[in-house]
C-alpha positions as CSV (number, residue, x, y, z in Angstrom):
1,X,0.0,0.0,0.0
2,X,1.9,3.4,-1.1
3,X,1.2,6.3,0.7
4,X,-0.2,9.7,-0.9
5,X,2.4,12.0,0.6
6,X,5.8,10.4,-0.2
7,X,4.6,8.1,-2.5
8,X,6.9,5.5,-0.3
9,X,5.1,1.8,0.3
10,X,4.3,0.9,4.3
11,X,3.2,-2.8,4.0
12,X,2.2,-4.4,0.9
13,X,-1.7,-4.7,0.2
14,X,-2.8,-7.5,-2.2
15,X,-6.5,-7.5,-3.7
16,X,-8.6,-11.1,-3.4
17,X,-8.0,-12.1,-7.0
18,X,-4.4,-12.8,-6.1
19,X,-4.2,-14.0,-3.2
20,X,-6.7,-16.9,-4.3
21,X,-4.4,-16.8,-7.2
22,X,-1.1,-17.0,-6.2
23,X,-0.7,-20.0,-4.0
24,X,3.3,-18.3,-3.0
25,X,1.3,-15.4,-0.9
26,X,-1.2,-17.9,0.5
27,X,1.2,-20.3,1.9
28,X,3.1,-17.4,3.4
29,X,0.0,-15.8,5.1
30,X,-1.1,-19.6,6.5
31,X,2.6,-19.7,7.8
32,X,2.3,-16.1,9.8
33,X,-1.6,-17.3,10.9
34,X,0.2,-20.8,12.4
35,X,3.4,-19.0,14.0
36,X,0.6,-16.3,15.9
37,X,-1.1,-19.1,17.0
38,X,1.5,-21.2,18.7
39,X,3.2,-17.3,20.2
40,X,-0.5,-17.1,21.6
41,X,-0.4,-20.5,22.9
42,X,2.8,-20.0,24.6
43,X,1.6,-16.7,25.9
44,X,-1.4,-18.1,27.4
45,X,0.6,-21.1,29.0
46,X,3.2,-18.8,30.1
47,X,0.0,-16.7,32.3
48,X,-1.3,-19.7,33.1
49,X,1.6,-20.5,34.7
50,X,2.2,-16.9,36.1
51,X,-1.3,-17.2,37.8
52,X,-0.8,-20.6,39.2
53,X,2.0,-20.3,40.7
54,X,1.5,-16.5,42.4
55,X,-2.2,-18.8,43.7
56,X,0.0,-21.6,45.1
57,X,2.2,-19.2,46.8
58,X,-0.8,-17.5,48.6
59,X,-2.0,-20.8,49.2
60,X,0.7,-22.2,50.5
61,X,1.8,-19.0,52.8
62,X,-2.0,-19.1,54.6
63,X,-1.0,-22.8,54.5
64,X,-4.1,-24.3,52.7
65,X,-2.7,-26.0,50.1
66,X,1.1,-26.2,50.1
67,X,1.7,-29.4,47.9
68,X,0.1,-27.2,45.0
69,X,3.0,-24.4,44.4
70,X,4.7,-25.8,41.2
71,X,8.5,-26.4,42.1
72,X,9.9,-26.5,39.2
73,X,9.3,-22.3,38.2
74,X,10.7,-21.6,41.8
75,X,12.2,-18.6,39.5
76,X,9.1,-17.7,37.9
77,X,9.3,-13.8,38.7
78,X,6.4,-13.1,37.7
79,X,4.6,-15.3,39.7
80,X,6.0,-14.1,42.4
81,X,5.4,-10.3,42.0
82,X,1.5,-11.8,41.4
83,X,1.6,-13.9,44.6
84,X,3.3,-10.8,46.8
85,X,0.1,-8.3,45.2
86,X,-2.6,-11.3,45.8
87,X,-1.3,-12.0,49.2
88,X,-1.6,-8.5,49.9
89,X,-4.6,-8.0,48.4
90,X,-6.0,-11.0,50.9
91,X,-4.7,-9.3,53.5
92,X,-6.9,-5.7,52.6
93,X,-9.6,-7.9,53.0
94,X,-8.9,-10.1,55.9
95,X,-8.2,-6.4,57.8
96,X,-11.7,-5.1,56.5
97,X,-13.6,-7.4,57.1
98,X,-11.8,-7.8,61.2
99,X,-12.8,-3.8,61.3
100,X,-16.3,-4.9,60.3
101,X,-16.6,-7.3,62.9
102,X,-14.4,-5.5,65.5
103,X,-16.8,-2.5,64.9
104,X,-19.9,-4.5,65.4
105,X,-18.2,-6.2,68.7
106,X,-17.9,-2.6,70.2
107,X,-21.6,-1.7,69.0
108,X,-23.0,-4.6,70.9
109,X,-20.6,-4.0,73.8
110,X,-22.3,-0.5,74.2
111,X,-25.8,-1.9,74.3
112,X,-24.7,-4.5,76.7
113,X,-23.4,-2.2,79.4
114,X,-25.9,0.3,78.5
115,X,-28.6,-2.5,79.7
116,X,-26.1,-3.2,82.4
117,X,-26.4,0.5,83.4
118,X,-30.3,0.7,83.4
119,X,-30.8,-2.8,85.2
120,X,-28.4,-1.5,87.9
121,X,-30.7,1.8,88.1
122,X,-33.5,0.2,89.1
123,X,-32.1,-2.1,91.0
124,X,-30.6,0.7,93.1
125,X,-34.2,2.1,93.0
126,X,-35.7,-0.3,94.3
127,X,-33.5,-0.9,96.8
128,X,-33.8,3.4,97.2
129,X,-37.5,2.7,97.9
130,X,-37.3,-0.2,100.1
131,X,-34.9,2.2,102.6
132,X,-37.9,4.9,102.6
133,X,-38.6,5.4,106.0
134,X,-40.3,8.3,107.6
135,X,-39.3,11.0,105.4
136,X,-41.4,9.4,102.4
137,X,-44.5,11.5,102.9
138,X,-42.7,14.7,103.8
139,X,-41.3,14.2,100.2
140,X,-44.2,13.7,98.7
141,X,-45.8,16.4,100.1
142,X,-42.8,18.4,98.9
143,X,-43.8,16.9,95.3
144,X,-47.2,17.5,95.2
145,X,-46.5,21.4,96.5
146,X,-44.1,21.9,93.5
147,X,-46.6,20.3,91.3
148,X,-49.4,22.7,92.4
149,X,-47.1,25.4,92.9
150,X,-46.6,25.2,89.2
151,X,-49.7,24.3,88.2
152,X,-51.4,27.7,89.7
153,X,-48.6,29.2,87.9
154,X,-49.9,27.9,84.7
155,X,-53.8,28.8,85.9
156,X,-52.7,32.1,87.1
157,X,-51.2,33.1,83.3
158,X,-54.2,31.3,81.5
159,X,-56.5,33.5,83.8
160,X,-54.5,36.6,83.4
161,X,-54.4,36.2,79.3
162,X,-58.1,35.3,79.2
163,X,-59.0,38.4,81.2
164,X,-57.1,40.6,79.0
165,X,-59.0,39.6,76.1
166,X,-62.3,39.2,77.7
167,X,-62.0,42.8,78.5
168,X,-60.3,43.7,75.1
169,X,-63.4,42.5,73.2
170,X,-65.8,44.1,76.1
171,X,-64.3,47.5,74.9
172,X,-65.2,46.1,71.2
173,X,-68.9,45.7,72.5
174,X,-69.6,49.1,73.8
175,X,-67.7,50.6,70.8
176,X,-69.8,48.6,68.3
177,X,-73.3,49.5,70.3
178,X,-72.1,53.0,71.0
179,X,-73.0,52.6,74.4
180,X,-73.1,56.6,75.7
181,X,-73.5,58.4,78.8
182,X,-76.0,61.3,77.9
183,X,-76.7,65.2,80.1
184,X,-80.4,64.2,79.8
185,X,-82.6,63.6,82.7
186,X,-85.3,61.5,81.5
187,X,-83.1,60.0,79.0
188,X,-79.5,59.9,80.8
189,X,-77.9,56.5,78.6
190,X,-78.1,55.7,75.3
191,X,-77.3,52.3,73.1
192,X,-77.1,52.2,69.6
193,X,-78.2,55.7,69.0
194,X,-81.1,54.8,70.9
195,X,-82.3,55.9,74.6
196,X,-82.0,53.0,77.1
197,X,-85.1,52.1,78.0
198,X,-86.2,52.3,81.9
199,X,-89.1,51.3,84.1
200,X,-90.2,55.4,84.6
201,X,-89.5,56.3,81.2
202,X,-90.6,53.2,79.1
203,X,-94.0,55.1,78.3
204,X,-92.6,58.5,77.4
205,X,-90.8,57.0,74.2
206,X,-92.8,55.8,70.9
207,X,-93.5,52.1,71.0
208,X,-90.5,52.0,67.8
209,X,-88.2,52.9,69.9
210,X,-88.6,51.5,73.3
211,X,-88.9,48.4,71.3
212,X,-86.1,49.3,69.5
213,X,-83.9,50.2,72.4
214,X,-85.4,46.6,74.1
215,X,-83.7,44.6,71.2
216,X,-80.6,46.4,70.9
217,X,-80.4,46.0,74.4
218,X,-81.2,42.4,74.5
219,X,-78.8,41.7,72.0
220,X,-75.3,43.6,73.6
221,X,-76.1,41.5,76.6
222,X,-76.4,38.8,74.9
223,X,-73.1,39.1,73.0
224,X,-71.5,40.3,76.1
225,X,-73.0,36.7,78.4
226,X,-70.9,35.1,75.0
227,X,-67.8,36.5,75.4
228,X,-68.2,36.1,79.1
229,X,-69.1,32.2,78.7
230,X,-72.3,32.5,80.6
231,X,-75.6,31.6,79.5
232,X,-78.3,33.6,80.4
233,X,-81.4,32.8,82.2
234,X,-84.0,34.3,80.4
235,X,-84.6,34.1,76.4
236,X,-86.6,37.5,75.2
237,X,-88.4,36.2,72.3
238,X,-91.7,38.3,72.9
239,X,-90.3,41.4,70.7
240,X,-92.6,42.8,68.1
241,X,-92.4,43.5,64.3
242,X,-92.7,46.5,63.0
243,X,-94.9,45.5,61.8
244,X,-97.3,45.5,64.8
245,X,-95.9,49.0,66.3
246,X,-98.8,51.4,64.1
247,X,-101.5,48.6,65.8
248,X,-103.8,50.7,68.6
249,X,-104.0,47.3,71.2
250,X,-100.9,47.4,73.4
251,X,-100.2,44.2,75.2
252,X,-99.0,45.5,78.3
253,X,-98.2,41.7,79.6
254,X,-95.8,41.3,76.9
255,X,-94.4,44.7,77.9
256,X,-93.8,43.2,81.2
257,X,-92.5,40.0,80.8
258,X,-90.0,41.7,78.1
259,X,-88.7,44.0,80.8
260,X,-88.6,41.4,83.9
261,X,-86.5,39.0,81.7
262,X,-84.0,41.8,80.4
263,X,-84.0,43.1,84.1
264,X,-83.2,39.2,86.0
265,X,-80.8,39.0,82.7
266,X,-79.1,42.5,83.5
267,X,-78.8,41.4,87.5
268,X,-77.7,37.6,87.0
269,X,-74.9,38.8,84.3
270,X,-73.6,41.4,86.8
271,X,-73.6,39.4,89.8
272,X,-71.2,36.6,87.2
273,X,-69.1,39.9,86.9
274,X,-69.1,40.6,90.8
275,X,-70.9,43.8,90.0
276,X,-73.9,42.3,92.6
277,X,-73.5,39.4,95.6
278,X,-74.4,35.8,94.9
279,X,-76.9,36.5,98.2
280,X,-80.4,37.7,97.5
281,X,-80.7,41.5,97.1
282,X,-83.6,44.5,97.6
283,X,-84.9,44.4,94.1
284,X,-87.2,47.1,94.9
285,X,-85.0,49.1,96.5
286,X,-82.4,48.6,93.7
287,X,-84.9,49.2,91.1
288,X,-85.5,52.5,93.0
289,X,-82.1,53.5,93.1
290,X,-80.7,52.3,89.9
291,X,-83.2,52.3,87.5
292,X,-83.1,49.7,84.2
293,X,-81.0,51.8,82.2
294,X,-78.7,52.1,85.3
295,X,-78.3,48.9,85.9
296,X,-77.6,48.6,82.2
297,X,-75.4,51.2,82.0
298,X,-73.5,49.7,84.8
299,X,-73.1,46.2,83.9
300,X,-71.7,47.2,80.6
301,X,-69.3,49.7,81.7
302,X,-68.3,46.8,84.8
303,X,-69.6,49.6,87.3
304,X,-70.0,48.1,91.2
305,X,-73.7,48.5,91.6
306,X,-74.8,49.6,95.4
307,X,-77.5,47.1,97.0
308,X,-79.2,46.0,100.2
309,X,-79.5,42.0,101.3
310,X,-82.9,40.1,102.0
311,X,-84.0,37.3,103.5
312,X,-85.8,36.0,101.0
313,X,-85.2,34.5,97.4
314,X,-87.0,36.3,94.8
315,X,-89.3,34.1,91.9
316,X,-90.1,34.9,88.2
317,X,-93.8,36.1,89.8
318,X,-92.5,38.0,92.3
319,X,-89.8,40.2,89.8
320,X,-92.7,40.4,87.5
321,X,-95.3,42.0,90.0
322,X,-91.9,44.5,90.9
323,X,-91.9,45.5,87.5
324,X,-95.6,45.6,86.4
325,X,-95.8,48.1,90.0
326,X,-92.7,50.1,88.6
327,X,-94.4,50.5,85.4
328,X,-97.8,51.5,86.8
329,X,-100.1,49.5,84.0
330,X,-102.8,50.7,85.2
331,X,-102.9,54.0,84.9
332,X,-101.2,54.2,81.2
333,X,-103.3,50.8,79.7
334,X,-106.6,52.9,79.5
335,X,-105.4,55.2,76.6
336,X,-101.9,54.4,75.5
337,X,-102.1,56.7,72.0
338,X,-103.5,59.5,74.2
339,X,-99.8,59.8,76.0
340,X,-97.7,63.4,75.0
341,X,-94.1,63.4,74.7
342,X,-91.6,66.3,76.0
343,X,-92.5,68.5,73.8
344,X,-96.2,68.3,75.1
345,X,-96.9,66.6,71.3
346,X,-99.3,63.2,71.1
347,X,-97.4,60.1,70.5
348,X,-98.4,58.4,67.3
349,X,-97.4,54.8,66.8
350,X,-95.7,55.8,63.3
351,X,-93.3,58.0,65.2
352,X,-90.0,57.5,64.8
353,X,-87.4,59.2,66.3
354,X,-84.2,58.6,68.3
355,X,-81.6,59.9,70.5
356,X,-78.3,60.3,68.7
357,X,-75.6,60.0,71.0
């Protein structure tokens, strides 16, 4: 084959036609083929022979088999640089594998004496409680004070953080039902833009809004008994519509039971507050003290209400007679349209008109 640079031939190239054609080059070619084949052959006996003996030497230094190290290539070099890297290369192994198990050795020594440690604990526990003599209940006492101790800790915080927000979202309430101190005499508080409602002045007002002033009020105390987790012992559910505010027929019973229930609401919600003792009070001489809208006025604002102690316990009846007295039904049932207002004007039950505080 001649080269395309120097024109100068590397190794002769011969096409199929004359090879198959010239039995001189074919003969040659076998000959090279057969002389490859026996320097392979020698080659492969001559590792062979490299790899037995460097195995027998290993073998026959960890003493396995010894009658299997060929004698006669004692001077076989290359066996023995092959048996010095196998031996070592057993020996890398035979160390890992000692680390592994050395390793796990001092793992399960550590469990052992830490089981050892923990059996020895209790039995010196045990042993501890069996020597407990006189001085056991003054420690347990000592225990059980911590514990409290700690425990009205905790309470005390939990209180303090729940008393916070109680009165947080009490401040809320008032804001929200604009809950206002008026220079009035008649009408001295207001609620929602509204006049709060008494037992003197309940019949100076137009039925809209002492009805009004009724719901608005009924429904701040009932928001203020929910964020005070008390449940009220009355439910006002007597409250006209609108509706029936322009009708002439006033049921003054309704009127009545309305106010006693928002009035035994008012004192049971202030005595939860310590506004009012747990003990029976005057409720007549309360009521003629502190009117509704005082007590109302008081209770939301968490004002200590003034009051005299009984001897008796007072009954749904008994409030209710109080009330119906305070709100003298007789004398305004016989012509309820035929009331004036301030301004000397007749009420008419399509009034409607507010205080805007």
């Amino acid at each position: 084959m001649r080269c395309p640079i120097c024109l100068n031939s590397g190794r002769p190239m011969y096409c199929g036609h004359c090879m198959n054609g010239s039995p001189s080059l074919l003969a040659k070619l076998k000959i090279d083929l057969l002389m490859l084949r026996e320097a392979n052959a020698a080659l492969e006996s001559q590792v062979e022979g490299i790899l037995e003996y460097g195995l027998g030497q290993v073998e026959a230094i960890d003493g396995t088999s010894a009658d299997k190290r060929p004698r006669s290539e004692s001077t076989n070099i290359e066996g023995k640089i092959l048996g010095q890297r196998l031996l070592k290369l057993s020996l890398l192994r035979s160390k890992r594998n000692n680390s592994r198990i050395k390793h796990r050795t001092v793992q399960l020594a550590n469990r052992i004496k830490v089981k050892k440690d923990t059996i020895e604990q209790l039995r010196r526990a045990l042993a501890g409680r069996s020597k407990i003599g006189q001085n056991s209940e003054e420690t347990l006492t000592r225990i059980r004070t911590a514990v409290l101790t700690d425990r009205k800790l905790q309470m005390a915080q939990i209180t303090r953080f729940l008393t916070n927000n109680q009165e947080a979202r009490l401040e809320s309430l008032r804001e929200w039902f604009v809950v206002r101190k008026r220079d009035s005499y008649e009408f001295p508080y207001s609620v929602a833009f509204l006049p709060v409602v008494s037992l003197k002045n309940f019949y100076k007002l137009p039925p809209v809004v002492a009805w009004g002033s009724i719901s608005k009020m009924s429904q701040c105390i009932t928001l203020m008994s929910e964020i005070l987790f008390y449940k009220l012992p009355c439910t006002i559910e007597g409250i006209p519509e609108l509706s029936s505010y322009e009708k002439e027929e006033n049921n003054e019973t309704n009127v009545a039971e309305c106010l006693t229930k928002l009035l035994i609401n008012v004192i049971q919600l202030a005595r939860h507050v310590n506004l009012l003792p747990k003990n029976p009070i005057d409720l007549a001489w309360t009521l003629d003290q502190h009117d509704l809208d005082i007590l109302f006025y008081n209770m939301i604002t968490t004002t200590e209400i003034t009051s005299r102690p009984v001897a008796h316990h007072w009954t749904f009846s008994r409030v209710l007679s109080v009330v119906s007295d305070a709100l003298q039904l007789s004398v305004y049932a016989a012509s309820p349209a035929s009331r004036q207002t301030l301004n000397g004007t007749r009420v008419n039950n399509s009034d409607l008109w507010s205080l805007v505080g």
